[in-house]
Every structure is written in structure tokens, then in C-alpha cells.
C-alpha positions as a Markdown table, in Angstrom:
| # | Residue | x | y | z |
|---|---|---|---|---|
| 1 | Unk | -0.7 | -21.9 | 7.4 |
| 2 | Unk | 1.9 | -21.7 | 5.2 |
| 3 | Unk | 2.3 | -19.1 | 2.5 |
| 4 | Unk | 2.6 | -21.7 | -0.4 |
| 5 | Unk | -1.3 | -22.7 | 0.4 |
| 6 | Unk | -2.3 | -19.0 | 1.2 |
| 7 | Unk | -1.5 | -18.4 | -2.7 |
| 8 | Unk | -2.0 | -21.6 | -4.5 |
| 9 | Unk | -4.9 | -23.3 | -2.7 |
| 10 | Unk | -6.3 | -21.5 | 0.4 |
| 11 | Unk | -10.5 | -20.4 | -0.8 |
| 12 | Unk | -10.4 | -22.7 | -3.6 |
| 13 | Unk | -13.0 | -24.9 | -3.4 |
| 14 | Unk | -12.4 | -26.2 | -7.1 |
| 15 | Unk | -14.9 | -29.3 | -7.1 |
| 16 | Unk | -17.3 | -26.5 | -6.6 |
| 17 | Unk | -16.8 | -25.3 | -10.3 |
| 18 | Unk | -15.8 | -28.4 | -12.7 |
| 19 | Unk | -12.4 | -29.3 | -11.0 |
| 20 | Unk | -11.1 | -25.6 | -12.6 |
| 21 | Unk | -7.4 | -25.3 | -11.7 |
| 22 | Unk | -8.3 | -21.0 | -12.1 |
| 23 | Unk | -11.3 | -19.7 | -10.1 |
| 24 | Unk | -13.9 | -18.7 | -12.1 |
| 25 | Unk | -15.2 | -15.0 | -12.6 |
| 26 | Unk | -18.4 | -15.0 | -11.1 |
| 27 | Unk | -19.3 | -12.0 | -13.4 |
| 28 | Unk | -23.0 | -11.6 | -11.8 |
| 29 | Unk | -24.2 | -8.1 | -10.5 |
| 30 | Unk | -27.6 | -10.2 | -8.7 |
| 31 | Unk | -28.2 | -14.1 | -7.1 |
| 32 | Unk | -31.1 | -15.5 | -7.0 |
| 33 | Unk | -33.1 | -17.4 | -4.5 |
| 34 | Unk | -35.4 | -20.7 | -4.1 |
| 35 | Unk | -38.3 | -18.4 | -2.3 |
| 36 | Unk | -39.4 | -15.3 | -0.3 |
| 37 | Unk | -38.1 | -17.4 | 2.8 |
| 38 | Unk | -34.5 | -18.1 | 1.5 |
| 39 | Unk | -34.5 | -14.6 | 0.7 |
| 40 | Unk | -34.8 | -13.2 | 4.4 |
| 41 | Unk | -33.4 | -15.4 | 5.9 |
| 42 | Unk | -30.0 | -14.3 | 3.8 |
| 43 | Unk | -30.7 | -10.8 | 3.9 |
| 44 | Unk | -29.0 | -9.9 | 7.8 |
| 45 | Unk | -26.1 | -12.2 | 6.8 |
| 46 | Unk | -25.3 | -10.2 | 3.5 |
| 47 | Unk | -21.4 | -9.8 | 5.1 |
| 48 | Unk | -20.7 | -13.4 | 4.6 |
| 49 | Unk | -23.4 | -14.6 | 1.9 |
| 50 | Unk | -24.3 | -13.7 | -2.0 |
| 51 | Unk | -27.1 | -11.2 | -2.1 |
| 52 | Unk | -25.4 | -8.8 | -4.4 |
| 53 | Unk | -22.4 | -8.1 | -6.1 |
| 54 | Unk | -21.9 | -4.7 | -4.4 |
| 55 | Unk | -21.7 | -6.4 | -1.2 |
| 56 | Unk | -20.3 | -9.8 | -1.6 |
| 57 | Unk | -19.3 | -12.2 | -4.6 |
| 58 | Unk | -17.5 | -15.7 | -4.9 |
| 59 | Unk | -14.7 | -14.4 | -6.7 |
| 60 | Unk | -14.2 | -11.6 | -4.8 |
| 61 | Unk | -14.5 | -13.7 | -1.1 |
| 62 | Unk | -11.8 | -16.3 | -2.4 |
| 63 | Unk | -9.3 | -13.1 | -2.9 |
| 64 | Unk | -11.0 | -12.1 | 0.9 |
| 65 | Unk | -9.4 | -15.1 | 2.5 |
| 66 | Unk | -6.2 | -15.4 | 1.0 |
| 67 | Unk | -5.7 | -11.6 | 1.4 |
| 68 | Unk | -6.4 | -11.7 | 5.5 |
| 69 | Unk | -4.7 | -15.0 | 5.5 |
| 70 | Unk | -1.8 | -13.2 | 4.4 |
| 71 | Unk | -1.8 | -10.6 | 6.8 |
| 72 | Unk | -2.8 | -13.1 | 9.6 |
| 73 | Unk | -5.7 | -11.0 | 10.0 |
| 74 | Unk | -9.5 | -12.3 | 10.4 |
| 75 | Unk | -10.9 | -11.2 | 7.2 |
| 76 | Unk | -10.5 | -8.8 | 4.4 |
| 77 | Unk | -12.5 | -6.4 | 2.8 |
| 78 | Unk | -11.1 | -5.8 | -1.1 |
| 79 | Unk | -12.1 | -2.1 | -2.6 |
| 80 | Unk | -11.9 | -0.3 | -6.0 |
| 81 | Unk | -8.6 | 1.8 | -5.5 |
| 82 | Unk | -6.3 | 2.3 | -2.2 |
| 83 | Unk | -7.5 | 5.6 | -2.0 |
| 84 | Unk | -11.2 | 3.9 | -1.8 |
| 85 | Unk | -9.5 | 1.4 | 1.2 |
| 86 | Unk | -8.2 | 4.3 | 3.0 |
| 87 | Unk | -11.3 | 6.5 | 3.0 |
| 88 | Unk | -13.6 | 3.6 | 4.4 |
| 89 | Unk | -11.4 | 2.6 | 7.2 |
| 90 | Unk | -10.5 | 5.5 | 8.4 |
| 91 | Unk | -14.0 | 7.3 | 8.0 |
| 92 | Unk | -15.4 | 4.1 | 10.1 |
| 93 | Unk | -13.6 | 5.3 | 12.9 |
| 94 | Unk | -14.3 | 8.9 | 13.4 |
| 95 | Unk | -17.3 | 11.2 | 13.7 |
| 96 | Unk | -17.8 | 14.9 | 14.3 |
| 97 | Unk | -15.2 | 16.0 | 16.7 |
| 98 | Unk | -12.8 | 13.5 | 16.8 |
| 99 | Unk | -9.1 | 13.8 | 16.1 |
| 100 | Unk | -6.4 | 12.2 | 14.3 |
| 101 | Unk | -2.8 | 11.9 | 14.4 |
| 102 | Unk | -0.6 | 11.4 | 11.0 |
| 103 | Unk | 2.6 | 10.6 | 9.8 |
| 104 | Unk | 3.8 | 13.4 | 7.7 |
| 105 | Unk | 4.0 | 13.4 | 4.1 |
| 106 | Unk | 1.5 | 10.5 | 3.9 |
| 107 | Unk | 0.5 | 9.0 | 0.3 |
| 108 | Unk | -1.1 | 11.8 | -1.2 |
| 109 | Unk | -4.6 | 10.9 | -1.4 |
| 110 | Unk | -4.5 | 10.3 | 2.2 |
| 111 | Unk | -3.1 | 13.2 | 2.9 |
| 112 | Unk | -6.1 | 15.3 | 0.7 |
| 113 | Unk | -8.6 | 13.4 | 2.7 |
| 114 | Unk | -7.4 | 14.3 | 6.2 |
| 115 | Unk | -6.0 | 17.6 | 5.2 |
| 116 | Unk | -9.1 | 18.6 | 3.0 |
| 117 | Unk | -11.7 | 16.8 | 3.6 |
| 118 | Unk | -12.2 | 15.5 | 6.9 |
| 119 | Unk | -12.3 | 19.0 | 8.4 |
| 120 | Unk | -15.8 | 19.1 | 6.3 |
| 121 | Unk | -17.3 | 17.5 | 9.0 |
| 122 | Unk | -15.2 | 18.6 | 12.2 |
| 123 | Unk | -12.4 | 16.0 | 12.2 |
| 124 | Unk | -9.3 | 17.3 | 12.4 |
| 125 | Unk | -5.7 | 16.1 | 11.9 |
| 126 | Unk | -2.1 | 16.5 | 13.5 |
| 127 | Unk | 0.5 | 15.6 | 11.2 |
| 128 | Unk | 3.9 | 14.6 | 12.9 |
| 129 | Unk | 7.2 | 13.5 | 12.5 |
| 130 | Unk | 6.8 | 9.7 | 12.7 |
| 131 | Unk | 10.7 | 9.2 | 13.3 |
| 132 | Unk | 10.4 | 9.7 | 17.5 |
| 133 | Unk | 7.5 | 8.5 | 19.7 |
| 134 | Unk | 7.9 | 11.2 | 21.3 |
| 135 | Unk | 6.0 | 13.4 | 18.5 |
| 136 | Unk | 2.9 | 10.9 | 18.7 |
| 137 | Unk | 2.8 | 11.0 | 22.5 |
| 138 | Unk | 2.5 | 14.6 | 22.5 |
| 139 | Unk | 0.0 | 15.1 | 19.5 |
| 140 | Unk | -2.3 | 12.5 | 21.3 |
| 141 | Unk | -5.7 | 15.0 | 22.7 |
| 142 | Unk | -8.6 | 13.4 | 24.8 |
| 143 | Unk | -10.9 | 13.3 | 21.5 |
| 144 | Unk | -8.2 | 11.4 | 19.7 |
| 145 | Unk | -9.8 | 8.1 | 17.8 |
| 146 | Unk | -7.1 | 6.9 | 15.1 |
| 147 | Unk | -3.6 | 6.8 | 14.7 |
| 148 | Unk | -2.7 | 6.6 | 10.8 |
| 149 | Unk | 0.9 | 5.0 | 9.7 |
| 150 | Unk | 3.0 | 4.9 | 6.6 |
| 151 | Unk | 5.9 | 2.5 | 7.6 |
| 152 | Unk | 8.6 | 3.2 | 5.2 |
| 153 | Unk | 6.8 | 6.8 | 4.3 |
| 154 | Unk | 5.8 | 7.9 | 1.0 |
| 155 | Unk | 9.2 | 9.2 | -1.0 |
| 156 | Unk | 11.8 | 9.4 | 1.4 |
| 157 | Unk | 11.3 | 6.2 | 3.0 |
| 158 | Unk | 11.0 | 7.5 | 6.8 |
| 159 | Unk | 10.2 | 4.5 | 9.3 |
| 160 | Unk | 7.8 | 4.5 | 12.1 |
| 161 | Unk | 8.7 | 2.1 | 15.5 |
| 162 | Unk | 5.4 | 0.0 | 14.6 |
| 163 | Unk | 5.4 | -2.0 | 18.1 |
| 164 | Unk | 5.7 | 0.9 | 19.9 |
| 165 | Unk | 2.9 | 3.5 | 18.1 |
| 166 | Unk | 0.5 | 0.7 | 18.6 |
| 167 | Unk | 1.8 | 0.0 | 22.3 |
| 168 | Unk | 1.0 | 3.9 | 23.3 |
| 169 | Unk | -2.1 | 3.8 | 21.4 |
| 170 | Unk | -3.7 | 0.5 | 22.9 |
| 171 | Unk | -3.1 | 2.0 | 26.5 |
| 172 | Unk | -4.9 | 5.3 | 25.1 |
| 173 | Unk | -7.7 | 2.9 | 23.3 |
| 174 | Unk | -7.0 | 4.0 | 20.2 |
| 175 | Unk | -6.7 | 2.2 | 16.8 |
| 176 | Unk | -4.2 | 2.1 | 14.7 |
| 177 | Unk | -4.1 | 1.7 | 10.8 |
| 178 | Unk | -1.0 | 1.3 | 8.8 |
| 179 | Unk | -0.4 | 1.4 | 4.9 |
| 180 | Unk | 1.7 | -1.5 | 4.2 |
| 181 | Unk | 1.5 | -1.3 | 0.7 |
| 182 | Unk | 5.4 | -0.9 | 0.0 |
| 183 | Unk | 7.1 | -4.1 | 2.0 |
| 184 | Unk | 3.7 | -6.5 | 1.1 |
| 185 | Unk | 2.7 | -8.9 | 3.7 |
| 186 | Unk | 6.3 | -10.8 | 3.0 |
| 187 | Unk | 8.5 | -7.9 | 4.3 |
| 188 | Unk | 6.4 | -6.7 | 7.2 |
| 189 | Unk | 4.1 | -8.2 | 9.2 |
| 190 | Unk | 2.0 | -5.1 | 11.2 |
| 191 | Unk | -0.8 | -6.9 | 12.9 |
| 192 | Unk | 2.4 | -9.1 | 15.1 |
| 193 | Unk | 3.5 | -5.5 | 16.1 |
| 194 | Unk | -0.2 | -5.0 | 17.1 |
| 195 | Unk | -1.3 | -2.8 | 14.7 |
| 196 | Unk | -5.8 | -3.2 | 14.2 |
| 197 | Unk | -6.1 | -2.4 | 11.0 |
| 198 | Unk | -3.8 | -2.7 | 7.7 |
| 199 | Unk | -4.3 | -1.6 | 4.6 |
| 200 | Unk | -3.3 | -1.9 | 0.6 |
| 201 | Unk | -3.1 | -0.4 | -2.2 |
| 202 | Unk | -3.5 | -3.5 | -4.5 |
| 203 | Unk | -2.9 | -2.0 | -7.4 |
| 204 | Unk | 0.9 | -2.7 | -6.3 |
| 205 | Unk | 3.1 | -5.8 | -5.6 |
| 206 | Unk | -0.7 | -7.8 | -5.0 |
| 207 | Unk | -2.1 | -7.4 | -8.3 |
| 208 | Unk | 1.9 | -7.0 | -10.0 |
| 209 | Unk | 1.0 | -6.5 | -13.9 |
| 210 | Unk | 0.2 | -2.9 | -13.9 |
| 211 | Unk | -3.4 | -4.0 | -15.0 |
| 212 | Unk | -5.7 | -3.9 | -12.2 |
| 213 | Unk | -6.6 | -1.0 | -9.6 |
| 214 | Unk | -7.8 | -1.9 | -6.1 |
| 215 | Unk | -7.7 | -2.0 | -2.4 |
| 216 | Unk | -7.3 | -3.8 | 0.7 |
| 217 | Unk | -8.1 | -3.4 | 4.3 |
| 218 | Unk | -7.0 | -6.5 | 6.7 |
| 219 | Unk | -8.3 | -6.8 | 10.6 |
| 220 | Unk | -11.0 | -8.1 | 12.9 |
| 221 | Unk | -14.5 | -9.9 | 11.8 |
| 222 | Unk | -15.8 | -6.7 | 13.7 |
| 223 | Unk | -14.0 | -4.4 | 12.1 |
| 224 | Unk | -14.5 | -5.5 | 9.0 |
| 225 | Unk | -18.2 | -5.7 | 9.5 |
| 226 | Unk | -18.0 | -2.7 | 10.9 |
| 227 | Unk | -16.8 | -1.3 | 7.8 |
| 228 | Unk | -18.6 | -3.3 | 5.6 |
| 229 | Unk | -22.3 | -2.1 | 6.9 |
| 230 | Unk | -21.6 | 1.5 | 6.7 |
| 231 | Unk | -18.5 | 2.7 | 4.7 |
| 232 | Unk | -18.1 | -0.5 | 2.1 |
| 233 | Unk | -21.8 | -0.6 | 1.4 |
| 234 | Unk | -23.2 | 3.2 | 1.7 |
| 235 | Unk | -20.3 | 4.6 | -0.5 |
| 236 | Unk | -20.3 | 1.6 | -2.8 |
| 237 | Unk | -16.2 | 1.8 | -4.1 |
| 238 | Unk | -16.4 | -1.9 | -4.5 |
| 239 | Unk | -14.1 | -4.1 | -6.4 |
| 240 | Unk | -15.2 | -5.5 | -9.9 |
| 241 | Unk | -14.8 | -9.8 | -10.4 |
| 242 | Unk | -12.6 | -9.0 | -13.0 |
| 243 | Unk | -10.3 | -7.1 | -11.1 |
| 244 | Unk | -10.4 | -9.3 | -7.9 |
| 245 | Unk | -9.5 | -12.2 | -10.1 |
| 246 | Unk | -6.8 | -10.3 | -12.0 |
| 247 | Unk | -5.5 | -10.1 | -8.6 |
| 248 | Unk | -5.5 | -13.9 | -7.2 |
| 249 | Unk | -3.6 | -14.5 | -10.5 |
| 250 | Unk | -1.3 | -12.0 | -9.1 |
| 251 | Unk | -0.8 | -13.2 | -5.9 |
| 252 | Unk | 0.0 | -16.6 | -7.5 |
| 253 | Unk | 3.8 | -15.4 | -8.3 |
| 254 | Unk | 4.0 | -12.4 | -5.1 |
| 255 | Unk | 6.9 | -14.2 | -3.2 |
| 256 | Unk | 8.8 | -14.6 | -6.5 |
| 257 | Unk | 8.1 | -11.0 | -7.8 |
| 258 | Unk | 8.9 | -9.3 | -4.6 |
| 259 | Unk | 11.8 | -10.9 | -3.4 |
| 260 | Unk | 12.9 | -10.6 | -7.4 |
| 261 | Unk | 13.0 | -7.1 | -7.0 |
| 262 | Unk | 13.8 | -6.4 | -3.4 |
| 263 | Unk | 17.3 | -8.3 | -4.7 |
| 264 | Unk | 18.1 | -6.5 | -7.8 |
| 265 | Unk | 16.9 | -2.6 | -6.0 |
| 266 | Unk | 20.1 | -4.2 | -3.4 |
| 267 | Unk | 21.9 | -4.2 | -6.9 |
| 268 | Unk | 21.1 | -1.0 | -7.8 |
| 269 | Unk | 21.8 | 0.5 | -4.5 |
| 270 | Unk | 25.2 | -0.6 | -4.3 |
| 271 | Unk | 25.3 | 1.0 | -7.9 |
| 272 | Unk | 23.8 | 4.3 | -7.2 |
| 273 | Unk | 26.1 | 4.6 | -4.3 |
| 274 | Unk | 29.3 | 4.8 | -5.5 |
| 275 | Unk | 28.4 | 7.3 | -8.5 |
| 276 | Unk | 29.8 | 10.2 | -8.4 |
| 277 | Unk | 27.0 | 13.0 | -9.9 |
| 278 | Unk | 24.6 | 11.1 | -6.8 |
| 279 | Unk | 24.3 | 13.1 | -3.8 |
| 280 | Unk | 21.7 | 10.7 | -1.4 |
| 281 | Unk | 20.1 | 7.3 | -1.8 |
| 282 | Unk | 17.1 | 6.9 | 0.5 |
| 283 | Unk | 16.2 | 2.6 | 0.9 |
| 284 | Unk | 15.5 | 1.7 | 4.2 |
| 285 | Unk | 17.5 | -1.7 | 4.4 |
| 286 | Unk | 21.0 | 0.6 | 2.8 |
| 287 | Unk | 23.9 | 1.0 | 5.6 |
| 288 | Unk | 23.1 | 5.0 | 5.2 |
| 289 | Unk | 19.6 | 5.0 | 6.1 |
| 290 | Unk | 19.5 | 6.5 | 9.3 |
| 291 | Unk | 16.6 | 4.2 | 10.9 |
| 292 | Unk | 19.0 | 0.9 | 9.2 |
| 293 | Unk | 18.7 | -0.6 | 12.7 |
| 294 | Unk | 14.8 | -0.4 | 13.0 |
| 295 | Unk | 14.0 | -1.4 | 9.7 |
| 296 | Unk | 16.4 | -4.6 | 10.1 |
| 297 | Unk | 13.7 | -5.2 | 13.7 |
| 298 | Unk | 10.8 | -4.6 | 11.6 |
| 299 | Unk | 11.4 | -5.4 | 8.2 |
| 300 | Unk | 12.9 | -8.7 | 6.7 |
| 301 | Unk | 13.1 | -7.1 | 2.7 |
| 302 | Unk | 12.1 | -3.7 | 1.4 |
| 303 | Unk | 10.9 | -4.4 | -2.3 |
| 304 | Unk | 11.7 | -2.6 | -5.5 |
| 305 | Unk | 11.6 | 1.2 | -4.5 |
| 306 | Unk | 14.3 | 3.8 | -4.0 |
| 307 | Unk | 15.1 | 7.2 | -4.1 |
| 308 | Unk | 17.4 | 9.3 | -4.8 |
| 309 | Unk | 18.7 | 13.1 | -4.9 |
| 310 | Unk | 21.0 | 14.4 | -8.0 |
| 311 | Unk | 24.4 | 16.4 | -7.4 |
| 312 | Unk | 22.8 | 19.5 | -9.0 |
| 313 | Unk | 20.3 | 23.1 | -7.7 |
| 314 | Unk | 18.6 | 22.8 | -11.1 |
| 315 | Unk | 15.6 | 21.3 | -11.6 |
| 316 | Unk | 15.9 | 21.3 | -15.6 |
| 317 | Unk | 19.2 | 18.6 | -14.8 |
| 318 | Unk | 16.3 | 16.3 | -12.7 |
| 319 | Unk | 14.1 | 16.4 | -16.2 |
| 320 | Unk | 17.1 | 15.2 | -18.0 |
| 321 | Unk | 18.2 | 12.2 | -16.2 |
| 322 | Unk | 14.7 | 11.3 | -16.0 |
| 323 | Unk | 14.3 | 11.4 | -19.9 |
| 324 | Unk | 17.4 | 10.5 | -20.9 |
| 325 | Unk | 16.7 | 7.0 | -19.1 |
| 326 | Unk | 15.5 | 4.5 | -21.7 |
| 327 | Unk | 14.8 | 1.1 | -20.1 |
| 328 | Unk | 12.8 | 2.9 | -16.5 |
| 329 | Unk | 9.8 | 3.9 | -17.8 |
| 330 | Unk | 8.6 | 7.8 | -16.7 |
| 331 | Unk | 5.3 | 7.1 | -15.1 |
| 332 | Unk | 3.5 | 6.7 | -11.5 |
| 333 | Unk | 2.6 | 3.8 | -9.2 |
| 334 | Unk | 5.0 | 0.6 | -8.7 |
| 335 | Unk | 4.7 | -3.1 | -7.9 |
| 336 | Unk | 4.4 | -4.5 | -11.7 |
| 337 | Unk | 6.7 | -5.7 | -14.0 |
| 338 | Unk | 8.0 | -2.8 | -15.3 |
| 339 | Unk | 10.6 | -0.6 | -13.7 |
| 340 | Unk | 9.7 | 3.3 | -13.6 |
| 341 | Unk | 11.1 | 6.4 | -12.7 |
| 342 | Unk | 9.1 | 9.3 | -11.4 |
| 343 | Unk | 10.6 | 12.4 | -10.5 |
| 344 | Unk | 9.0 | 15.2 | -7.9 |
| 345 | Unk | 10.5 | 17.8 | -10.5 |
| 346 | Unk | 7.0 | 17.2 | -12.2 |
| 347 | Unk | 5.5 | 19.8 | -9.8 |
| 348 | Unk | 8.5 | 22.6 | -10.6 |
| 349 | Unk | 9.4 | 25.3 | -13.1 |
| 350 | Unk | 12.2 | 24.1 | -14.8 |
| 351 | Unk | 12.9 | 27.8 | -15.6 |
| 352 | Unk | 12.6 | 28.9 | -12.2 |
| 353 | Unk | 15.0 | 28.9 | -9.3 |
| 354 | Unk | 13.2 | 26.0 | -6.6 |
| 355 | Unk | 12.0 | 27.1 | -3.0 |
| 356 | Unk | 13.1 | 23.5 | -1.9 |
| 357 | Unk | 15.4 | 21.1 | -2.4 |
| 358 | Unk | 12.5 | 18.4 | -3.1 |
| 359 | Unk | 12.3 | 19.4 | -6.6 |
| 360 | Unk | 16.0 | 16.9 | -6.5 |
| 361 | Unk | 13.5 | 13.8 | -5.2 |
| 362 | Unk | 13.8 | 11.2 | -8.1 |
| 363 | Unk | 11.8 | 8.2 | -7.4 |
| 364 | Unk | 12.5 | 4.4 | -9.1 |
| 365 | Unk | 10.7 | 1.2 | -9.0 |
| 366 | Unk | 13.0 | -1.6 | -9.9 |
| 367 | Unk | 10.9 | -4.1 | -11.6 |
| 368 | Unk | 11.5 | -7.5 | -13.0 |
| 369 | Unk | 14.2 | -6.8 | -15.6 |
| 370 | Unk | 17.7 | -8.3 | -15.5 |
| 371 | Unk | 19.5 | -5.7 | -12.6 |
| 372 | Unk | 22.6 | -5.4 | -14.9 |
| 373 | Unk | 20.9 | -4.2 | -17.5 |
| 374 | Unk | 18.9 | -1.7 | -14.9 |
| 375 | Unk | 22.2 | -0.6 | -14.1 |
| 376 | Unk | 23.7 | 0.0 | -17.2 |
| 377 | Unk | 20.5 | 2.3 | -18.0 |
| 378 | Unk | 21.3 | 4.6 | -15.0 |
| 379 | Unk | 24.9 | 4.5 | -15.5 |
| 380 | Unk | 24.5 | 6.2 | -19.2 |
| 381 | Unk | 21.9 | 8.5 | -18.2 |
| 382 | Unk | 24.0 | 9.7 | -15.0 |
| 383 | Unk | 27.0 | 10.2 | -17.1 |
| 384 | Unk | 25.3 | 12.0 | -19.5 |
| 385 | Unk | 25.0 | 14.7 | -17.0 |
């Protein structure tokens, strides 16, 4: 299936609905039915058929099969938020007593739910340096039920060897679940490297205009079933039809938006490199990274973000280059048109000497602007310094 008809025709029944190029917004909370008999019949199949809203809707199962397509998964399940995604997959999969391992430094809501949360109700968490197998192997106990990914991590961009994590953890029986929110479907394709279950935040490069929140989570017709019957439908973070539309617009112009930034972060990379007042870069795909060689086996782009660190031990310098930038706006998230900067110096006392150095993080998206004009942006505020 090729990803031209994923995007532009795959779900779209359009003689269905008046020969409507768009998909309609089914904007219904209920469906009705011909007779008590219709009605239960329907009612075990509620996974696949229209009930209600909170579990399934038209516009929200066209989205469904272009997302799984995507991911050459079986199905999709689409949420309110990523944070909502993460929560139902990963509480599907545990109970009292079982255990988790964890890249470090995971996307923070994912790290408040296994840090905080979990332990509620006697599942606990190892968090590990992702970087060797060796750290997963070891972390691994008998009660062990999920190993969680972030391939490039949160930040700093850290890789995990996908095909190997899910090799050990298939021979221990147990699943895997990776957030593949930052290289999109396009750049990185986990369920070939054998991971069960992938997720989204779709509030990202899916959705692109910085106007819809949701989440994804891509695997099996069990799984998702699985999910969908307890997590998905007891906790009830579904996805509105607005929003699951806004996002099928999105995903009509995701090849061109991604690889459109992915080219001019390469740009600003070779920029950022050669600057003098820049002390590290972090992108995965640069010469410098030191994982270049397994992002090149596992990756094929690596999208709009990078970090870097500032030539300076005072946080009040970090607050400056952030504000003094003028065409990055200061502000979280990523994936939409606009490029942003966000800098961990949000969490520090500018008036206080830092007990770390990642007070010097300085996160940017590179949207859809022209690059040289990206560029020229940094290059003022840098020499400004």
C-alpha cells in the first residue's frame, strides 16, 4: 500500500457521503437503531461498529485506518492527548506486581506516570540507560511485563537499538511499546524492528498546525481490543470528531511537512556547528552524534528538532538567547508550522548558580519557514551574546 493512498484515499468511502472530496465530521455523541434486535446484535461488536461516540465514530475510524496503515500495524486506536495514549497502553499491560523497564529521561508525562503513579497500585519501574543492551538485559526481573522506548529520547536525542530491545524482550515474552512521535511513521518504521505496540502524540508532525491535541496507539486487532474494552472505554480520554478530522487534514501534507523540515534542521545544523559561542549540537543524523551509525540503521530522516548547549555557566545568558530570538517562537510542543524554541533554563534561577549543566539544554523545532531566514534569526541572537 503505498503512502500516497494511505493519506489521500485509504478509509474514504466518499459515495457514502455525496461524492465529498473531505470526510465529513460525523459530529454525533449517539446512533440510532431500526429495533431492539439491531440494537443487540451491535452491542458485543461495539469495537468495530457505531454505538456511541465514546467508543467508535465514522470520522474517527477513517483516521483509525490510515493511522495503522501508516505504521503497518493492524488497527489504531486515536486518544484525546499522547499522555492519554501512553496511559492506556501501558496500563493494559500491567497489574499489581508487575514491573517495568524504562528509558531514562522519558517524555515527561510518561515519566510522572511510572515514576508517580504506577507505584499506587504496586507497579514499579526501572529506569535505564537505553544507549547499551546491556542495561535492559540486566534490569529485566521474573515479574517484568513491558518494556517502554523513546527512540531518539526526549531532549538529548539518545537512541535505543530498536531490533535488538524487542529481540531480548520477545525471547523473555515481553512487550514492547515505543514512542515514535519524533521521526513520524516516514523516518522510522518500529513494528519492522518488531516492536508490539507504537505510540503518538498526534498533537505533532500528524495533526502539523498547532491546532489539535491527540493520541495514537498502533498494533494488533488484539491489542487494540484489548485496550479498547478496558483502558479506552473505562477511562473514557477519547478523541473528539473535530479533532480527528483536523487531523486527516493533517496527514494530507505529512510527507511534505516532515521531510520540509527534516531538510532545513540539516541547514541549521551545519549552521549551529560552526558558531563559535555553541558548545554541543545534539541531532541524531549530525556526524557528532555519537549513535550516527545506528540512527543511519534505523532511521531514514530525523524531522525538525535539535538541541543545543550555549558556551556559557549562566543560566541568565540561556534566557537571553532564547528572547532575543525573534522569528522561533518561545513555547512548547513541535510538529506545526511554526518554528519554536524552548529552553530547560525555564526550571532555573537565573540568579542562582545551577547544580547541573542541563539548565544550558536549549531545545528548537525548525518549522516550515524559509531555513535562511531560520538561520539568520540564530545568527543575530547568538552574536548578540
Amino acid at each position: 500500500m503505498d503512502l500516497s493512498y494511505i493519506l489521500n484515499e485509504l478509509g474514504e468511502e466518499r459515495d457514502q457521503y455525496f461524492n465529498a472530496i473531505a470526510p465529513p465530521i460525523i459530529q454525533t455523541s449517539n446512533f440510532m437503531f431500526p429495533s431492539v434486535a439491531a440494537m443487540r446484535a451491535d452491542l458485543p461488536f461495539e469495537y468495530e461498529r457505531h454505538f456511541y461516540t465514546r467508543g467508535n465514530n465514522p470520522t474517527v475510524a477513517i483516521l483509525r485506518k490510515k493511522l495503522a496503515a501508516l505504521e503497518g500495524t493492524e488497527d489504531a486506536l486515536v486518544l484525546a492527548s499522547g499522555s492519554a495514549a501512553i496511559a492506556a497502553a501501558v496500563l493494559a499491560n500491567v497489574q499489581q506486581g508487575d514491573h517495568i523497564v524504562c528509558v531514562q529521561k522519558p517524555y515527561s508525562w510518561t515519566l510522572r506516570l511510572m515514576r508517580d503513579y504506577l507505584p499506587r497500585f504496586g507497579v514499579t519501574t526501572t529506569f535505564v540507560n537505553g544507549t547499551d543492551i546491556a542495561n535492559f538485559e540486566a534490569a529485566i526481573r521474573p515479574e517484568t511485563r513491558l518494556i517502554y522506548l523513546e527512540s531518539p529520547n526526549t531532549f538529548t536525542f539518545e537512541l535505543q537499538d530498536i531490533r535488538a530491545v524487542a529481540e531480548l524482550a520477545k525471547s523473555r515474552n515481553i512487550v514492547t511499546m515505543i514512542d515514535n512521535s519524533h521521526c513520524t511513521p516516514l523516518f522510522q518504521r518500529p513494528i519492522e524492528l518488531g516492536v508490539d505496540i507504537v505510540m503518538h502524540s498526534g498533537s505533532k508532525y500528524l495533526g502539523g498546525h498547532s491546532d489539535a491535541i491527540a493520541g495514537v496507539i498502533c498494533g494488533t486487532t488484539a491489542m487494540m481490543k484489548r485496550i479498547f474494552s478496558g483502558e479506552y472505554m473505562t477511562l473514557g480520554a477519547i478523541i473528539s470528531p473535530q479533532n480527528a478530522w483536523l487531523l486527516l487534514r493533517g496527514l494530507r501534507t505529512l510527507q511534505l511537512r516532515v521531510q520540509r523540515s527534516d531538510d532545513s534542521a540539516r541547514q541549521v545544523v551545519a549552521f549551529l556547528e560552526q558558531h563559535p559561542t555553541v558548545r554541543r549540537i545534539y541531532f541524531p543524523l549530525a556526524d557528532s552524534h555519537p549513535q550516527i551509525e545506528l540512527a543511519r540503521r534505523q532511521m531514514t530522516g530525523c524531522g525538525g528538532l535539535i538541541t543545543l548547549s550555549l558556551n556559557t555557566d549562566q543560566v541568565a545568558t540561556v534566557d537571553t538567547f532564547a528572547d532575543g530570538l525573534k522569528r522561533f517562537l518561545l513555547g512548547v510542543s513541535w510538529g506545526g508550522h511554526e518554528s519554536l524554541v524552548f529552553p530547560a533554563s525555564i526550571g532555573y534561577d537565573p540568579t542562582t548558580p545551577p547544580a547541573d549543566e542541563n539548565y544550558n539544554l536549549i531545545r528548537l523545532y525548525v518549522g516550515l519557514e524559509d531555513p535562511a531566514v531560520l538561520i539568520d534569526d540564530l545568527r543575530q541572537s547568538l552574536d548578540a551574546l
